[in-house]
N, C-alpha and C positions, 0 to 999 in steps of 0.2 A: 550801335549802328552808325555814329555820326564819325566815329572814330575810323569803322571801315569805308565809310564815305569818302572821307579824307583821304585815307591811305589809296584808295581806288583813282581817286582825284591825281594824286601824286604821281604813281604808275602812268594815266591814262596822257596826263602830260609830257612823260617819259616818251610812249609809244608813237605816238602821235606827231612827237616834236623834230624839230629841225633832223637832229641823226638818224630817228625813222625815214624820215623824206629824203634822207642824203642818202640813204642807203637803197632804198627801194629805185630811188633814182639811179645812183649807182651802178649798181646792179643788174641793170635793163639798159644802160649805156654801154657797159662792159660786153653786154651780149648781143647789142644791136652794132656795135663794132667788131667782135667775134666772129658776125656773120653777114657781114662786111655790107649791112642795109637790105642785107635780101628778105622783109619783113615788107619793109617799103616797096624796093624793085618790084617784087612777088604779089604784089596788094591784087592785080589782076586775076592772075594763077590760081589765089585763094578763093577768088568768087567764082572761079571757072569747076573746082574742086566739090567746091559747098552747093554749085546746083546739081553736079552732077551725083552727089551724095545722096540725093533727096530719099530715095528708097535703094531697098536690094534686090536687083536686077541680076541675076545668073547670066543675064545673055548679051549684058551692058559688060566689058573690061575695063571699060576705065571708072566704073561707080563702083560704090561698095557692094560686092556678091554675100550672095545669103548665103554662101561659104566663108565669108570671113568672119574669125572672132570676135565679139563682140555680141551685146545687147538690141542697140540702137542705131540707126542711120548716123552717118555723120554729121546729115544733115539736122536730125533729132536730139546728136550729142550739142551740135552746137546753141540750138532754140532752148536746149535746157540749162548749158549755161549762162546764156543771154535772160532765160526768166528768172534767174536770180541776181543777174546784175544788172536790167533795165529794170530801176525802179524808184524808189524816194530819191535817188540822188540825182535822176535825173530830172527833178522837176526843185522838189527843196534844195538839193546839193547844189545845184547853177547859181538857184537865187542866193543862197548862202553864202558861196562865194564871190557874187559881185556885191550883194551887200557889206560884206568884212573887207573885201579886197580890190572892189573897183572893178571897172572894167577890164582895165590890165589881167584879172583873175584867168579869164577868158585865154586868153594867148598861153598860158602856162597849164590850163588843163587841155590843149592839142599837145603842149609838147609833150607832158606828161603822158596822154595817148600813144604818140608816136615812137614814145622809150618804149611804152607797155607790150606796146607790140611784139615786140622782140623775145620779153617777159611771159607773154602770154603761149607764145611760139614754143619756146623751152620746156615751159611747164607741161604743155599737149605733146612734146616730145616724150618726154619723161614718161609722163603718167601712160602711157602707152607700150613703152621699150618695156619697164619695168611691173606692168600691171602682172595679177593673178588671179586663179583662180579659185573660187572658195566653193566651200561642199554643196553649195544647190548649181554647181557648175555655172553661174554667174561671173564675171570679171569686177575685179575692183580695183583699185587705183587712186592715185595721187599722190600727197607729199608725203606722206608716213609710206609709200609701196617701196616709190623710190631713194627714199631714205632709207628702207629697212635691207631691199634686194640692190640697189646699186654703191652705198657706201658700207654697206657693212653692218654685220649681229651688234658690232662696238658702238652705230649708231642708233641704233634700235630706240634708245631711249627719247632720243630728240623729234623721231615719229611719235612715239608716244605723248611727249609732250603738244606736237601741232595735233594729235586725235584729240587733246583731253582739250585744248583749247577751243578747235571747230565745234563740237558736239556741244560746250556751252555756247558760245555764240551763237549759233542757230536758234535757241532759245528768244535771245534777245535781236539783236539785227536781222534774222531770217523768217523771225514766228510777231513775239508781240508786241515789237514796236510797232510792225507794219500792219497787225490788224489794230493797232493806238490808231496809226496814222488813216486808217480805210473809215474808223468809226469815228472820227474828229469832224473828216472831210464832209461827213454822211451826214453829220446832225447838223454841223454847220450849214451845209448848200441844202439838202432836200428835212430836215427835222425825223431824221429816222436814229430811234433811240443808238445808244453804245449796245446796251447788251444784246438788241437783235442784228444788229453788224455782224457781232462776233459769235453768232449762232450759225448764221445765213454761210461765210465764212469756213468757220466749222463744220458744216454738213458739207458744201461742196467742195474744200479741200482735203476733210478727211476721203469723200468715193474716192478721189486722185490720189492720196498718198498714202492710202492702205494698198493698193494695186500695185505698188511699187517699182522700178525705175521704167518699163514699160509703160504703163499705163502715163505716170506723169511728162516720158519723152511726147507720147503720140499727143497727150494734150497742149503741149510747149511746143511743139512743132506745128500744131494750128491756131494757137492760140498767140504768141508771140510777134510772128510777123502782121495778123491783123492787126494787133496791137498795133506796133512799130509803128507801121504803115497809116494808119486812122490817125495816129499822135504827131508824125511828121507832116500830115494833109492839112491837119486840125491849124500849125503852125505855121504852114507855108500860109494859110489862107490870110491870117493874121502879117504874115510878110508883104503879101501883094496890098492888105490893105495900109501898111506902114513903110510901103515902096520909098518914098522918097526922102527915107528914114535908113536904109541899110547901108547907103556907103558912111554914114556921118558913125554907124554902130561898129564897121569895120574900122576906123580910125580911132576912134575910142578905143579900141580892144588893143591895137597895137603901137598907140602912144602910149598910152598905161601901163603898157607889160615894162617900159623902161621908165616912165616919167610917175613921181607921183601925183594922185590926183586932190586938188583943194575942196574942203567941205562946201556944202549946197544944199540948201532944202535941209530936207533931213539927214541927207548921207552927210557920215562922221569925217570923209576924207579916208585916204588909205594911202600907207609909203609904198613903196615898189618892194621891200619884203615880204609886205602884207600882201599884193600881189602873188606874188611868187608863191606863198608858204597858203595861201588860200587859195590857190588855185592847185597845186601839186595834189595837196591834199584833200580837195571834194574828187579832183581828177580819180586818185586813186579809188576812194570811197564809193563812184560808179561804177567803175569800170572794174576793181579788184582785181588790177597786175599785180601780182607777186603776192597776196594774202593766199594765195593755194585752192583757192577755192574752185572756182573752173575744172583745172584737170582731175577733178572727182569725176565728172561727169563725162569728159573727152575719154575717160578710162575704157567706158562701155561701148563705144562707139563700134560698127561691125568694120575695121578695119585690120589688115596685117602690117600695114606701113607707119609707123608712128610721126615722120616727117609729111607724108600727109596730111594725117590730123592736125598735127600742128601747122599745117597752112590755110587749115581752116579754121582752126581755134584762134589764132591773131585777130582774125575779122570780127570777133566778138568786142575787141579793143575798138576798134574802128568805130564799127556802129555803133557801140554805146556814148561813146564820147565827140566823135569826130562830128556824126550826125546827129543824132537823139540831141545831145549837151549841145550841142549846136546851134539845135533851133531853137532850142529852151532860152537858150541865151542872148538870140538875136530878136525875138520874141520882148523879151524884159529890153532889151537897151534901144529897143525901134520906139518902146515908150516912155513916158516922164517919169515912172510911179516909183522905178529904182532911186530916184532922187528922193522922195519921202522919208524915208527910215523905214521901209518894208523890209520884210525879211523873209527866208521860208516860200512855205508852198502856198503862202499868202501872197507875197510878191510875185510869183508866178500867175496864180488865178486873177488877180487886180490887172497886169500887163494883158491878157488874153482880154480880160472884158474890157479894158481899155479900147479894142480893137472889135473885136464884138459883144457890145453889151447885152445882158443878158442870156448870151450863152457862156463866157469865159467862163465865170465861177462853176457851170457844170460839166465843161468839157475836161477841166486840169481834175475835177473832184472825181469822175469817172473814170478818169487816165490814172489816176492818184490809186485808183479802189483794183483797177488789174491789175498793174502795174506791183504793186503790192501782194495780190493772191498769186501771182507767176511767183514771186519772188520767194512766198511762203511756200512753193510746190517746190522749189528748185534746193533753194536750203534746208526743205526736209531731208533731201537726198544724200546733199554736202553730211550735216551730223550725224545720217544714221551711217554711211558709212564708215566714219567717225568711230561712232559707238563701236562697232561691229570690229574696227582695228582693237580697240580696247578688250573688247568683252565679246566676242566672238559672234557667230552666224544668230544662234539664238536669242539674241538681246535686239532684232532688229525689230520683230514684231511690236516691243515694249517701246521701244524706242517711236515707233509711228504712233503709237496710243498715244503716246502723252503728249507727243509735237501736239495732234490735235485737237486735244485736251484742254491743252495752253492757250491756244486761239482765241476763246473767247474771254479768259481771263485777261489776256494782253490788252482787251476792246477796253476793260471796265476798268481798268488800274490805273492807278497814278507810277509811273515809268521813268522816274527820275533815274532811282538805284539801277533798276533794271536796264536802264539804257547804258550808264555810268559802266555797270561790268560788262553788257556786250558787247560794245564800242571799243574798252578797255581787251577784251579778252579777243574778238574780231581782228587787232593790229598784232596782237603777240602770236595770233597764228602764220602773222609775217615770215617772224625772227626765223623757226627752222627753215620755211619753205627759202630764203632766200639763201640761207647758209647751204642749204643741197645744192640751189641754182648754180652757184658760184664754184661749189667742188667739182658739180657733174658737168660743169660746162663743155668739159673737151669733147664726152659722149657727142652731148649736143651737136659742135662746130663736126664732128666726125658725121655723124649720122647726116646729115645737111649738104655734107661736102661727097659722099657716097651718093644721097637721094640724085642729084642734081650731075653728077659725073655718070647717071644710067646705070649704077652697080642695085645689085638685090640690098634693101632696106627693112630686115625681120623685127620681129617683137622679139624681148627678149625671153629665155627658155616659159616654158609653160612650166609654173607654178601650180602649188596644192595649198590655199589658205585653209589654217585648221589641222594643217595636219603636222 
């Protein structure tokens, strides 16, 4: 074991490390100049899109009609991406990166946002052009679809490889770290044991994710913006109390992203690398531009325009990072406790009760515990359809048994290894989804340049999965 430790160790530094991050960056630079900023220009467009998506309105033209293909609202593709990407890293990910990287960290997960977008645009592209459909007449979709229908049977294998790696993952980052992290918070702040966390947990994710993509849209679509919305309130309140505290945090955050910062208190000091390379990468680990993860779900959405979707699926980047990461950030640097040596979703909860005592510790541990179960509903979806690329339509039912299964084992474990390979196995689901990005670009730049010139924008042919 200690020997696959290591080795996993090795890897994980591999994945993770600088040419991960130069590449993901890369790559989303490539494509946010492609498409000459219109990710940015468009930021408006996209929220005009995403309200009017909310349901399917036959009698509405410009929302999605309960004649278009698809599952879900647009508006329910997107709350189901966002519940799996608003979550541990938006309250640990922040602190973790100002604690390794300073302040400075901050100013490099917006940019890192601001490339994603572009990233995230593509992928909602794609997984739409190229989706199919499988024998319960369901649509499915993302980086294995259009790997396999846009570059080719030759490439077949490289989907196969991002399926074998998402359907692990989800395991570990989508299922039991996050009930680790729900049942840490729980014992910590209120003394309610691990294994009934991970019961509690378990019953009400499994009603959600036996019901499958249905049932977990319509709950991700009520359940996520309250969310959002209570977790941005929770922090603005802590803002107006830390008012004379926010322009001295906006200077910090972008002296730093150039300058490095000298130890203090407890903080170790950070160079402007450590900036950079801790902040690209919690950046990433939020928000999951280019890990592929998202356009699983953008897949199902009831649309026939895939440039569409993709102007709503950007905004999944934004919100997570621009705003959520945001205040989480402005939260910890309005107070002293980031100079401590805190770290983690401890340095998070310590900064809130700073500002209000005795509620801090239980607003981030509550925020911590949804935050967490979106994320576990959202990543059930990412792996089983995963699976179901590998091992077909009937492996899906198997496949939600054991997600939920796992739950409450993830509460009571020690997650060392466990996190080691999902972490590990989470960034290699990068590798193909970025190598499609970069092949199928011109689709991209074409379909974009079509949507916007008023030309017809179709999905591409309607497929038969399974057959």
């Amino acid at each position: 074991m200690e020997t696959l430790t290591s080795l996993l160790g090795a890897i994980n530094g591999v994945v993770w490390g600088p040419l991960m991050l130069i590449l993901l960056l890369g790559v989303g630079i490539y494509l946010q100049i492609g498409l000459k900023l219109m990710p940015i220009r468009k930021l408006g467009m996209g929220f005009k899109l995403m309200w009017q998506g909310r349901d399917a309105k036959p009698s509405d033209k410009t929302s999605a009609k309960a004649s278009d293909d698809g599952e879900i609202s647009p508006f329910n593709a997107l709350m189901t991406a966002l519940s799996a990407t608003i979550g541990t890293g938006n309250i640990a990910g922040v602190a973790t990166a100002i604690a390794l990287g300073g302040p400075g960290a901050v100013f490099w997960m917006w940019i890192t946002a601001l490339v994603g977008m572009a990233t995230k645009f593509a992928e909602a592209v794609l997984a739409v052009r190229y989706r199919e459909t499988d024998s319960t007449g369901y649509h499915v979709g993302g980086p294995m679809f259009y790997i396999k229908n846009g570059l080719g049977k030759k490439w077949l294998w490289l989907g196969g490889l991002f399926s074998f790696f998402g359907a692990v993952a989800a395991f570990g980052i989508g299922n039991t770290v996050q009930s680790n992290s729900v049942a840490d918070a729980m014992d910590a702040t209120f003394g309610v044991p691990h294994w009934l966390t991970g019961v509690i947990i378990m019953v009400l994710a499994g009603a959600v994710i036996l019901g499958g993509i249905k049932r977990i849209a319509k709950v991700a679509g009520k359940l996520v913006p309250v969310m959002g919305i209570a977790y941005v309130i929770a922090g603005l309140l802590v803002l107006i109390v830390n008012a004379g505290q926010i322009g001295e945090a906006f200077g910090l955050i972008f002296y730093y992203a150039f300058n490095p910062i000298a130890a203090a208190g407890g903080f170790a000091g950070a160079a402007v690398m450590a900036a950079i390379r801790f902040g690209v990468a919690r950046g990433i680990f939020s928000n999951e531009a280019g890990l592929g993860s998202a356009p699983i779900a953008h897949a199902a959405a009831q649309t026939k325009n895939p440039v569409r979707q993709g102007l709503i699926a950007m905004l999944g980047t934004f919100i997570d990072t621009i705003i959520v990461c945001t205040i989480t950030a402005l939260v910890i640097l309005t107070s002293t406790v980031w100079m401590e040596g805190e770290a983690g979703a401890s340095l998070t909860a310590l900064s809130f009760d700073a500002a209000l005592p005795g509620f801090g510790n239980q607003i981030v541990a509550i925020a911590l515990a949804i935050f967490a179960f979106t994320t576990i509903l959202g990543w059930s979806f990412y792996g089983e359809k995963c699976c179901q690329f590998l091992f077909g339509t009937r492996s899906i039912m198997l496949y939600r048994v054991l997600f939920v299964l796992a739950i409450p084992l993830g509460a009571i474990a020690q997650l060392g290894f466990i996190w080691l390979m999902a972490d590990t196995f989470n960034a290699m689901m990068a590798i193909p989804n970025l190598i499609a990005l970069a092949l199928l670009s011109p689709v991209v730049f074409k379909l974009t340049r079509d949507y916007f010139a008023g030309k017809d924008v179709l999905p591409g042919e309607a497929l038969d999965h399974d057959k």
